[in-house]
N, C-alpha and C positions, 0 to 999 in steps of 0.2 A: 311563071307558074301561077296557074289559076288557083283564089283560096276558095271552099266554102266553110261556112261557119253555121255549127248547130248548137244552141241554143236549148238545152232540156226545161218543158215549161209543164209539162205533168210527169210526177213520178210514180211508174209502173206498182203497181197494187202487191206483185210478189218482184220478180225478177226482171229483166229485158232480154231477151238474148236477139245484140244487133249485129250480128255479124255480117252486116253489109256495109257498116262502118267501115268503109276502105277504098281506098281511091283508085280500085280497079271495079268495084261496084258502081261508081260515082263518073267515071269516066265518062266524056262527052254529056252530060246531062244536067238541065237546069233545075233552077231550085225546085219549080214544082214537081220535077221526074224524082227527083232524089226524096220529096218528101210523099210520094208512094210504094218506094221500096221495100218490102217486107222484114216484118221485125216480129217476134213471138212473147207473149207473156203465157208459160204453159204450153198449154195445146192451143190457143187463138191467135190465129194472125192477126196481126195490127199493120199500119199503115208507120214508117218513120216520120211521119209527122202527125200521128197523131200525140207525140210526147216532148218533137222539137220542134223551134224556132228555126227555120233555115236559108239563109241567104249565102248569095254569090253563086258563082256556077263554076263545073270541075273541066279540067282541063284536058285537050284530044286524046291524052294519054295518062296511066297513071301515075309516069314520073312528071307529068306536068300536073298534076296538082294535089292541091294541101286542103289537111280537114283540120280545121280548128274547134273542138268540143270544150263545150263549156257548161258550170254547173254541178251540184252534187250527182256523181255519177256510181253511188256506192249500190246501185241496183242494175248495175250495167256490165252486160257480160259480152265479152267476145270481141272490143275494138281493136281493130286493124288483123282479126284474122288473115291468114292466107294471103296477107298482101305482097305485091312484088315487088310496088317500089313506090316512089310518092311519100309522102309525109304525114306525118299524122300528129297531132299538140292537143292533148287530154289538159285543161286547165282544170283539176280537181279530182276527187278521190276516186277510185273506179273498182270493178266488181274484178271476177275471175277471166283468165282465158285473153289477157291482153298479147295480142302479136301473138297466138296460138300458129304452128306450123306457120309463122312468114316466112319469107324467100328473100325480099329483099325492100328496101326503102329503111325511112325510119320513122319511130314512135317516142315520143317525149311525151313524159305523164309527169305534169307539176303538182304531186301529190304523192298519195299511196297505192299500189296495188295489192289486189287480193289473190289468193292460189294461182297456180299453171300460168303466171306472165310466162311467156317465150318457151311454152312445152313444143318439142320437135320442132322447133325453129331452126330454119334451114339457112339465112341470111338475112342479111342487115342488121338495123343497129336499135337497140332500145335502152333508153336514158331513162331513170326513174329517178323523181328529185327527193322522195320521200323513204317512205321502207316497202318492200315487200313481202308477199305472204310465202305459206309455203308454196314445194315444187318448182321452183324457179328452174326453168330451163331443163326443166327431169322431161318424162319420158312420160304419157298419157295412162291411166290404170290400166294395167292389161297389156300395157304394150313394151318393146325392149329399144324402141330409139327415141332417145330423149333430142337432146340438143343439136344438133349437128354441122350446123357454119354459127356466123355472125357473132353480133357482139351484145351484151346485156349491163347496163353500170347503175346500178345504185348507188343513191349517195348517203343512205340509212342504212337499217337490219336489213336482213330477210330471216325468214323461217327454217321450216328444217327440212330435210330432201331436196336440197339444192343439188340441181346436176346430177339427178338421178337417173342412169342409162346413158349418162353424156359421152358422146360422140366425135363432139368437135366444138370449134367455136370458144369464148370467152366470156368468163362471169366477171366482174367485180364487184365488191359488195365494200362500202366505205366504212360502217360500222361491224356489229356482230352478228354470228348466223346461229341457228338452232342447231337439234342432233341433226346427224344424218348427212353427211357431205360427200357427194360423186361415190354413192352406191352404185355398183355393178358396172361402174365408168370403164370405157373403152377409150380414149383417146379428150381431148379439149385441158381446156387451161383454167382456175378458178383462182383468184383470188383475193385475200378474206384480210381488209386493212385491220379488222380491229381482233374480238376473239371467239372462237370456236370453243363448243364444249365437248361431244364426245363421239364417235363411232366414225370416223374421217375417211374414206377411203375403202367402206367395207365392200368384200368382194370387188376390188377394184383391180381389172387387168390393163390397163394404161392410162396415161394422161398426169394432168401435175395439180399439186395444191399449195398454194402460198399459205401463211398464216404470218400475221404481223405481231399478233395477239398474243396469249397465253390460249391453250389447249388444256381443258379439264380434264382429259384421259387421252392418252396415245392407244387407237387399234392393238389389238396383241399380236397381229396378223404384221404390222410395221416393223421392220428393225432399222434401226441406225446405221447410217455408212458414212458419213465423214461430215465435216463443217466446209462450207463453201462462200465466195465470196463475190455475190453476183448482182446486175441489176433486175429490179421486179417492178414494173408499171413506174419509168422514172425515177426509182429511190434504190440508190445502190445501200447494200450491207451488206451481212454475214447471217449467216442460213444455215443450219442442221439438215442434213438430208436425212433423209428416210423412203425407204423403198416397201413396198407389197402392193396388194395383199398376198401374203407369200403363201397363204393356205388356197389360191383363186389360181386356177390356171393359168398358163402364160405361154404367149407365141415367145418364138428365137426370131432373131434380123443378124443375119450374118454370124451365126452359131452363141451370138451373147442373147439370152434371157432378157426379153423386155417385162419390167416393171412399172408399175404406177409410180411418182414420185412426190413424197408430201416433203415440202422446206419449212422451217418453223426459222422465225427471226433469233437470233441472239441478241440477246439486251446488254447495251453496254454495260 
């Protein structure tokens, strides 16, 4: 696998938005090609090297090669959009819209991310070492598919409107998350190692939610159906089910009523 590696050495006046950050943008092209590919502040195009350092060159393909970014990246929006496959290693904090709608490869951000990481993201995998913002893996404003493959893991927070519109695919969130968890959810899997505070599941017609934590308010729209004894991301326990949103419409599969299903741990 060929690397290249950027190096941010001026930082954008307002925003960046570099959504060419990806290694099916980068494909077949050497460092000087890569550091003319278009990047916007506003309404001006700029050149991606008028802001990075960039060496190495990117590989025949975009699963042969890796983008290595480095640097304060807190004005930096849009890395590894739309990507298929290939790699991508954010060393530092980074803006909105990380792995927006990707398909597949992966993204590792040794840091924090801001809003919409992983909105309508279709495939592959995103490791965040820090916390993220809101929106994680929800669904674009205005729009009703959020998440739909792949996989998203934090190893901090996130925010609130996680999984809103999710579809498919898998969150993990190592610490605590904001209001708002798998709004309007149709199908995918969330779950939340530490604790949730309130609105879980609202209008949610399938799909599941773990919680390790305490829950500051249970949905009214939730009821209780039994304690179960199951494993969740490697750690076997014992789980309260709960089922709805029982006020949110809902398909039949084979004449039984499918439901969203929230597990809450029981504490020894």
């Amino acid at each position: 696998m060929e690397t290249v590696t950027l190096t941010i050495k001026n930082q954008p006046g307002l925003y960046l938005e570099a959504n060419t950050i990806t290694p099916d943008a980068f494909t077949g092209k050497k460092a000087e090609e890569i550091a003319g590919l278009p990047v916007y502040v506003g309404r001006e195009e700029h050149r991606l090297g008028d802001f990075f350092e960039i060496s190495g060159k990117a590989g025949a393909t975009p699963a042969e090669t890796k983008i290595v970014v480095n640097g304060d990246l807190s004005r930096v929006k849009y890395i590894g959009m739309k990507m298929t496959a290939g790699e991508v290693v954010v060393n530092g904090n980074t803006d909105m819209y990380v792995g927006a709608w990707m398909q597949g490869g992966k993204i590792t951000v040794n840091g924090n991310v801001d809003a919409f990481a992983g909105t309508g993201m279709k495939g592959g995998e995103i490791e965040i070492k820090g916390n993220a913002g809101n929106y994680l893996g929800a669904a674009y404003r205005g729009d009703w598919r959020g998440m739909q493959g792949g996989k998203i893991t934090v190893a901090g927070n996130a925010g609130s409107d996680l999984g809103t519109f999710m579809n498919g695919g898998e969150i993990i969130v190592g610490g605590d998350v904001d209001v708002h968890v798998a709004t309007h959810a149709e199908g995918g899997k969330i779950i939340i190692k530490g604790n949730a505070k309130r609105r879980l599941g609202g209008q949610m017609v399938e799909g599941e939610i773990y919680v390790f934590g305490d829950i500051d308010l249970m949905m009214p729209g939730f009821t209780y159906r039994e304690d179960v004894d199951i494993e969740v991301n490697g750690t076997k326990g014992r789980f309260a089910l709960y089922e709805g949103d029982l006020g949110e419409r809902h398909r039949k599969r084979k004449g039984q009523t499918i439901y969203g299903k929230l597990y809450q741990r029981i504490k020894a």
